[in-house]
N, C-alpha and C positions, 0 to 999 in steps of 0.2 A: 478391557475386559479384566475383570474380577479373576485371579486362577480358583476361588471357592468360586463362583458360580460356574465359569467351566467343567472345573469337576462334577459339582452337581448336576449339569447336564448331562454331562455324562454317563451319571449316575453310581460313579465312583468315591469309595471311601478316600482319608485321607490318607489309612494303613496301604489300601490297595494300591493307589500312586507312589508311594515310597517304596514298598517291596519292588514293584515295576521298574522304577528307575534306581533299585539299587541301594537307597539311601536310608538312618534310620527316619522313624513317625517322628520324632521330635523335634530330628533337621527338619522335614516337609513341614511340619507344622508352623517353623519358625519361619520358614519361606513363603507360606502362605499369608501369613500373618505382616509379612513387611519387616522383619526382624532383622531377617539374614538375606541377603540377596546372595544366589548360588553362582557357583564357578558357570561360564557359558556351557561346558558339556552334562553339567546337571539340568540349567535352563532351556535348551533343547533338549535333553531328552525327558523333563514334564513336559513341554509345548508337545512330543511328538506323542506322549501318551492323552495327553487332552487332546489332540489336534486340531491346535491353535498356532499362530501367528507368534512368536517370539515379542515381535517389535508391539504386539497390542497389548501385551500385559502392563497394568496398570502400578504395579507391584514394583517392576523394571522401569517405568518409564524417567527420563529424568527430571527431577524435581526441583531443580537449580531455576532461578526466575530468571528470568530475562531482561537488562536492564536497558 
């Protein structure tokens, strides 16, 4: 899962989930985008404001191929 379509499900901004976890819009933005992957206690606690799964986000997943 996508954390923008999360959120949009939601129906939450991306200002709104940053004030919520704390963090400024341009870090969530970058997190969102696949920029920055965040410290695990930022990445739980956007999964606990979207309330989503940690391990489903697609942003996180690891992207190392398998040989």
């Amino acid at each position: 899962m996508k954390l923008k379509d999360a959120r949009k499900s939601k129906n939450l901004s991306q200002e709104r989930v940053s004030r919520e976890v704390n963090i400024t819009l341009k870090h969530y933005q970058n997190i969102e985008n696949g920029i920055t992957t965040p410290t695990v206690t930022i990445a739980l606690h956007i999964c606990e404001v979207l309330g989503i799964d940690p391990r489903e986000v697609d942003e996180w997943k690891d992207r190392r191929s398998s040989f």
